[in-house]
C-alpha positions in Angstrom: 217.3 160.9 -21.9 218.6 163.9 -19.6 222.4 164.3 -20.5 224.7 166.3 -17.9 227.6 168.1 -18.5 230.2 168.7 -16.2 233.2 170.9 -16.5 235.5 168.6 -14.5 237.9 171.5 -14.3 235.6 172.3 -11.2 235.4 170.2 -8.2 231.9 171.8 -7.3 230.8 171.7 -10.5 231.7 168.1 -11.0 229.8 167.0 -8.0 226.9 169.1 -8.6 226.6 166.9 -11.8 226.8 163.5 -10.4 224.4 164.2 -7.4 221.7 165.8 -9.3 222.2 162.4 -12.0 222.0 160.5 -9.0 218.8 162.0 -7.7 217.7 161.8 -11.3 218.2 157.9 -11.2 216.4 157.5 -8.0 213.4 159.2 -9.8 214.0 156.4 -12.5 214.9 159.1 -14.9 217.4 157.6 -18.0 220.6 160.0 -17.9 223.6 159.8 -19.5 226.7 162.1 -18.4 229.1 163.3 -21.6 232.2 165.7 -20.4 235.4 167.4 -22.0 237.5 166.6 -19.4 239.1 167.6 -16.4 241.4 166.5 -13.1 238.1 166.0 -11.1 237.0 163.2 -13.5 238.0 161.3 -10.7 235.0 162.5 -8.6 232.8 160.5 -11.3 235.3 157.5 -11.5 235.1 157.2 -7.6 231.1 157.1 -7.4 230.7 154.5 -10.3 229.2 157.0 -12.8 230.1 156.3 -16.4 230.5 159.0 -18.9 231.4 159.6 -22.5 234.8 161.8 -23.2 233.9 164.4 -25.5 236.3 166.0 -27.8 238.2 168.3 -27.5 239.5 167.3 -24.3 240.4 169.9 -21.7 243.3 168.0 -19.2 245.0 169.8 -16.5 246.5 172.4 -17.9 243.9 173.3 -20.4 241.7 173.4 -17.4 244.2 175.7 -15.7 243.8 178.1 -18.1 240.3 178.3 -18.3 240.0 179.1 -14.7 242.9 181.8 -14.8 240.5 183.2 -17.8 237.5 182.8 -15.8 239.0 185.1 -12.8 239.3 188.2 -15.1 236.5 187.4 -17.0 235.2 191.0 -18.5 238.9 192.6 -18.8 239.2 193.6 -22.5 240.5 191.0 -25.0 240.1 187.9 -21.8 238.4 185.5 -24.1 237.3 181.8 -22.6 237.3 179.8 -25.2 239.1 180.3 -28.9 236.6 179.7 -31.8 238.1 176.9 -33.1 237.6 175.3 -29.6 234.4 176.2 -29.7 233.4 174.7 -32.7 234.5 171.5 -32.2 233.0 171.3 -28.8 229.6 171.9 -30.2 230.0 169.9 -32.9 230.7 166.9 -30.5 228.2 167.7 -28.6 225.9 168.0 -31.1 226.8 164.4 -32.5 226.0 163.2 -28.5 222.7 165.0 -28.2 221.6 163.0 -31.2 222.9 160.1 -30.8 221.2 159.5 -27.2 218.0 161.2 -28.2 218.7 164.0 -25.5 215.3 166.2 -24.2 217.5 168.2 -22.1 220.7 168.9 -21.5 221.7 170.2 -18.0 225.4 172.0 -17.5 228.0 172.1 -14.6 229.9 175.2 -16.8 229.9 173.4 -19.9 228.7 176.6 -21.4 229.5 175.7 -25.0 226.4 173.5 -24.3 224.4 177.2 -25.0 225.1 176.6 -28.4 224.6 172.6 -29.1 221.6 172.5 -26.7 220.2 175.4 -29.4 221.5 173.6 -32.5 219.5 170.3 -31.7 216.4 172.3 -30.3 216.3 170.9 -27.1 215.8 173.1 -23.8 218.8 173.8 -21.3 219.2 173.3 -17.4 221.8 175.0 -15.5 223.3 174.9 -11.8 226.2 177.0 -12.3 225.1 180.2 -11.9 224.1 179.6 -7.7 222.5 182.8 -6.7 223.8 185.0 -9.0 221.1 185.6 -10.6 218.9 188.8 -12.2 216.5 188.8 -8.9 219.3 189.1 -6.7 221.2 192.2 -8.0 218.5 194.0 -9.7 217.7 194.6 -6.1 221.1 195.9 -4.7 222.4 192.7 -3.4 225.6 192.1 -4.9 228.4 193.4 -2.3 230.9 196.2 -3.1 233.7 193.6 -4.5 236.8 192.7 -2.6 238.6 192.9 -5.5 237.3 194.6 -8.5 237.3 192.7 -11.8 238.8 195.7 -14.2 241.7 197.4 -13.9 241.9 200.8 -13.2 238.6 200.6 -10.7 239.4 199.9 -7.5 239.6 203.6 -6.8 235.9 204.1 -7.3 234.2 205.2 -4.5 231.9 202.5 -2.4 228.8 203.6 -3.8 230.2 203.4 -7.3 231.6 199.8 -7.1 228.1 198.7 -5.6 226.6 200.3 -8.6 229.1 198.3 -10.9 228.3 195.2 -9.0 224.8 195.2 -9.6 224.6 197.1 -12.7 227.5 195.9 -15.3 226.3 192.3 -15.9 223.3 192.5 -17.7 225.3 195.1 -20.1 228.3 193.3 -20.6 228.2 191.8 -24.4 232.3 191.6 -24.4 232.5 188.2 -22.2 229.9 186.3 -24.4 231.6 187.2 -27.4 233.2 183.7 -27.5 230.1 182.0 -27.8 228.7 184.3 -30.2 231.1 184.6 -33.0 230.2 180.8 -33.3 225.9 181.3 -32.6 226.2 183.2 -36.0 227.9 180.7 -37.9 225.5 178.4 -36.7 222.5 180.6 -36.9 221.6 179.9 -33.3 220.4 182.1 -30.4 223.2 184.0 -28.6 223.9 184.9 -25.0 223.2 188.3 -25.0 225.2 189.1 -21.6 227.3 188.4 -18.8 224.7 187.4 -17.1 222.8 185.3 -19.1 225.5 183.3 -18.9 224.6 182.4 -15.7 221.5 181.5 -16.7 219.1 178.3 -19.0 215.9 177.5 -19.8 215.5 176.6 -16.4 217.8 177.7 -14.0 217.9 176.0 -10.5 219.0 178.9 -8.1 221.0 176.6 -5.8 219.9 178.4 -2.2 216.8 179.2 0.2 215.2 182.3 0.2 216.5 183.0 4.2 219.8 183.5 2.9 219.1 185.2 -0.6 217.3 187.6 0.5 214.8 187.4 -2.7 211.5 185.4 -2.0 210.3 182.3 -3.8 207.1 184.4 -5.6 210.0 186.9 -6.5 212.7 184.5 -7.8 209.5 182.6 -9.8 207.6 185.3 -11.1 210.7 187.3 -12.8 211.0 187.0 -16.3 213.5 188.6 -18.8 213.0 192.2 -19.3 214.6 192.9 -22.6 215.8 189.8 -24.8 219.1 192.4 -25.4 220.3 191.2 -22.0 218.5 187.7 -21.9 217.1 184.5 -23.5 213.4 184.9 -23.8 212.6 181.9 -22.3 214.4 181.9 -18.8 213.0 180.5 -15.6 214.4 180.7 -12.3 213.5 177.9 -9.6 214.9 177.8 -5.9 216.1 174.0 -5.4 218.2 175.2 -2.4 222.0 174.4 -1.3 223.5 172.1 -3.4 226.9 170.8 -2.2 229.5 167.9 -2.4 228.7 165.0 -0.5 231.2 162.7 -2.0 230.9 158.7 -0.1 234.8 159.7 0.8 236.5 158.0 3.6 238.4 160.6 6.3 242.0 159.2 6.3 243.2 158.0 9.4 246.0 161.0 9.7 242.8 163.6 9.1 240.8 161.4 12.0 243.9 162.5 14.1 242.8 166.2 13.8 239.2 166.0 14.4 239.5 164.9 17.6 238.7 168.3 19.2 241.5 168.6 21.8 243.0 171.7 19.8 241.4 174.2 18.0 241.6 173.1 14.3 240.8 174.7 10.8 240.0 173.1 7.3 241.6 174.9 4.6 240.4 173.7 1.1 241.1 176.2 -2.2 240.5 174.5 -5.1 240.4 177.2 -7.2 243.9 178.5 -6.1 247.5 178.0 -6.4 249.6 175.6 -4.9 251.3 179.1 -3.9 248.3 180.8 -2.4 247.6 176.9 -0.4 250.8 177.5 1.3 250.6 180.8 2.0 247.2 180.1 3.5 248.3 177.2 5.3 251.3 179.2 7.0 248.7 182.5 7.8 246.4 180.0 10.0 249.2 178.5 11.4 250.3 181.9 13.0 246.9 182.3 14.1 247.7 179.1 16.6 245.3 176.4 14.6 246.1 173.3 13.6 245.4 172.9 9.8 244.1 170.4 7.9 244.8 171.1 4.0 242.1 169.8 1.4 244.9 170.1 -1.5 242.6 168.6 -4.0 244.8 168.2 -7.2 247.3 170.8 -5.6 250.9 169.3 -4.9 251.2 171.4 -1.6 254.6 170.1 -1.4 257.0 168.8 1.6 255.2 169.3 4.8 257.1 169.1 8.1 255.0 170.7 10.3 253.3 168.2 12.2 250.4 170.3 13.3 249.4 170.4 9.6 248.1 167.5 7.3 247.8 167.2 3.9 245.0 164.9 2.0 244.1 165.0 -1.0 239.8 165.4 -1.9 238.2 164.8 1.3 234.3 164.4 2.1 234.0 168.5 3.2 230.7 168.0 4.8 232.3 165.1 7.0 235.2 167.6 8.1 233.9 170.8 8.5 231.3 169.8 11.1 234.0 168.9 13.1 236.9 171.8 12.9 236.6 175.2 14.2 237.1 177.2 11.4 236.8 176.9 7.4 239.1 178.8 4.8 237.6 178.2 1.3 237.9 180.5 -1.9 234.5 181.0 -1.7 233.0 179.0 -4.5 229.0 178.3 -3.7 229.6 174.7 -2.8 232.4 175.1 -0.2 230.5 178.1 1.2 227.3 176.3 1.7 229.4 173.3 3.2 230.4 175.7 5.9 226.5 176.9 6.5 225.1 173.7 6.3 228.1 172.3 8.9 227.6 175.2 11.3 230.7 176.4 10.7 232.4 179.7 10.8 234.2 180.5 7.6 236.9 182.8 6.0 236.1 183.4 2.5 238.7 184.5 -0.4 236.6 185.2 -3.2 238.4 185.4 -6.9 235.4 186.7 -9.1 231.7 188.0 -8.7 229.7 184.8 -7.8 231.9 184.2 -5.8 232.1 187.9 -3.6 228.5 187.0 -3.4 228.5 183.4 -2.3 231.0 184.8 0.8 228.9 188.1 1.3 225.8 185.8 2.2 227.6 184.0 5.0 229.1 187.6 6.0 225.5 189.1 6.3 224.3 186.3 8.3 227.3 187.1 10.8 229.2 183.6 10.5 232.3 184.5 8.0 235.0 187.5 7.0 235.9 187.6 3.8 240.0 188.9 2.9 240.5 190.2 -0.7 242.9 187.7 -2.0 245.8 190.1 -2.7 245.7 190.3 1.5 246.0 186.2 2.1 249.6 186.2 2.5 249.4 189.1 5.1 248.1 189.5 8.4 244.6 190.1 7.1 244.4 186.2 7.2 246.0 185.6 10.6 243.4 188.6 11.9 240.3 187.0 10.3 240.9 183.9 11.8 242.0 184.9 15.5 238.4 186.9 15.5 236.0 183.9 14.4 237.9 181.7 16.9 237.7 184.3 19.9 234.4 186.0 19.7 231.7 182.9 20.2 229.0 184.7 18.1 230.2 183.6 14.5 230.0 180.1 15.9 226.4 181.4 17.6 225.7 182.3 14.2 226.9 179.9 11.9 224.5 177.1 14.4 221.9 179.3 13.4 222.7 179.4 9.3 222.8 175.5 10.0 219.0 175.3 11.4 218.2 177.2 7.6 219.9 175.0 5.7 219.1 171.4 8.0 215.8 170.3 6.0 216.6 170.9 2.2 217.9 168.3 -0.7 219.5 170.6 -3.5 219.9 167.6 -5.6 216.3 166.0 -5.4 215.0 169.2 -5.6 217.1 169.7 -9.3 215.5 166.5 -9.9 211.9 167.5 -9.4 212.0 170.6 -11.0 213.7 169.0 -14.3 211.5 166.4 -14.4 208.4 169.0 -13.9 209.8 171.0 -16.5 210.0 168.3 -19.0 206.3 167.2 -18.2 205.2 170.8 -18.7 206.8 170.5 -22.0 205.7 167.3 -23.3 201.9 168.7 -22.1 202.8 171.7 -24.1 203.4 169.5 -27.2 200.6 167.6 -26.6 198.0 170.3 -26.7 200.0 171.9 -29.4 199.1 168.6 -31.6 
């Protein structure tokens, strides 16, 4: 049995989850899905894939907070998770693991599943991490931030945020320190850093090496170089872009917008505010677009504009093909929506994977990226007035689409757990 995990706090992370379960299925693999909770449970309930609720639940709110956490993750005393959270996640997860006889266990942000995955002594698989990943800033790669994640920094010179980018997360113990108050109780192996919490056992680096920049013999032959900033057993694996295609229908009032006559822009923030929506929403609107708003689980609020529309979870890579322009916070899914649709893109990014995630589609010349204390300002209205007047961020993005047209993120997951586990049980097997 492979067991996924979502964090259904996460829209990407959520759908990540069912499609690689899906592709997993279609192999003929046994899965079983287990969760804490989350608004985007609904993702799941819509495709037909059961799951277990695991306690303690994280609803709306809860989930709320964890993202607000998430966003200034590294400031001192920002904690993710409180131990006695913690504990009780891992001990129900723990109960699950055993009671469906789990060989892996494969996250979507789950990431108290470092700890049970240990505790039952089965390997770990994990998505979340995208392309943030050791290979990618130990060579530079990480852009200078947008918005830098500690106070008191965003005075540093260029040179020294691009340092901090690619330097500080294999260093930074404080972040991890949730997990690993509770890997000593239970006499498990920690997360040593930041950024091994982006990584597993086998991590499936969700991108192509076009884009990345790092090539496949790179990404495959790097291996921890100090067990004080990593798990000893790490792989990385490309599997390639691996984003939400949710078997949605387009409502009739969103059909209205796609009909090209007008020039037209999808704006979908899932990880915002129902605040920062709005402002969005109006910033575009100024720019001379139409808007269609993704609100997701967001209560956007009365709308009487009738050149915007407001839906709820929509099938992106249906939409995007056909709108001008893209606004997304610039989490890896919506981002690689935007490639894969040929689409140009204005990316707001809240935290480091995700500066990176919009930095790719700037350095492939299809996106601009505005630091989201700007959004409310003209920055917004500016960014979006340049990809619609200068034809090559379209010419651009068509091109990002040709990288992207022949790759399966999700049956590539599925192959590569699958050969993992068959590595393994030959492993065993000579072992004996």
């Amino acid at each position: 049995m492979i067991v996924l995990m979502p964090n259904c706090g996460f829209l990407s992370e959520t759908s990540r989850m069912l499609h690689i379960a899906q592709a997993l299925q279609a192999r003929g693999e046994p899965v079983a899905m287990a969760t804490h909770g989350g608004p985007y449970m609904r993702v799941l309930d819509e495709a037909g894939m059961p799951y277990t609720m695991l306690t303690p639940a994280m609803d709306t709110a809860r989930c709320a907070r964890f993202l607000n956490d998430l966003v200034q993750i590294g400031r001192p005393g920002v904690r993710l998770q409180p131990p006695d959270e913690v504990r009780q996640s891992v001990a129900a997860e723990v109960a699950y693991l055993r009671a469906t006889g789990a060989r892996m266990v494969v996250t979507g942000f789950t990431l108290t599943a470092y700890l049970s995955s240990r505790v039952v002594g089965i390997p770990m698989a994990a998505s979340h991490g995208g392309s943030w990943v050791p290979p990618m800033f130990e060579r530079g790669l990480a852009p200078v931030p947008t918005t830098m994640p500690i106070p008191g920094t965003e005075w540093f010179p260029r040179w020294l945020k691009h340092k901090f980018a690619n330097g500080t997360a294999s260093r930074m113990s404080g972040p991890v320190k949730f997990l690993n108050t509770i890997a000593a109780e239970l006499r498990v192996e920690p997360v040593p850093s930041l950024a091994a919490l982006m990584l597993a056992d086998l991590t499936l680096v969700t991108d192509v090496p076009e884009v990345l920049g790092v090539s496949t013999h790179e990404m495959e032959a790097w291996r921890p170089p100090s067990t004080a900033a990593y798990r000893r057993n790490t792989q990385l694996r490309y599997v390639g872009p691996l984003f939400a295609r949710l078997k949605l229908p387009v409502p009739a009032e969103v059909q209205a917008f796609l009909d090209g006559q007008r020039p037209t822009a999808y704006v979908v923030l899932s990880s915002s505010t129902p605040e920062m929506l709005r402002a969005v929403t109006a910033r575009v609107r100024q720019a001379g677009l139409r808007v269609i708003v993704g609100a997701t689980i967001h209560d956007f609020g009365p709308n009487t504009d009738p050149d915007v529309v407001v839906a709820g979870i929509l099938p992106s890579h249906e939409v995007m093909p056909r709108v001008d322009v893209a606004v997304t916070m610039g989490g890896q899914g919506s981002v690689q929506t935007a490639m894969y649709s040929g689409t140009p893109l204005v990316g707001i990014p809240l935290h480091p994977e995700q500066e990176l995630n919009v930095d790719l589609a700037v350095r492939q010349g299809m996106a601009l990226a505005v630091a989201p204390r700007h959004v409310a300002g003209e920055h917004t209205t500016a960014a979006i007035q340049r990809l619609i007047s200068e034809p090559r961020f379209r010419q651009q993005a068509l091109r990002v689409q040709g990288l992207y047209a022949e790759t399966d993120g999700a049956t590539s997951a599925a192959n590569e757990i699958t050969r993992y586990l068959r590595r393994a049980d030959h492993a065993e097997a000579v072992a004996a």
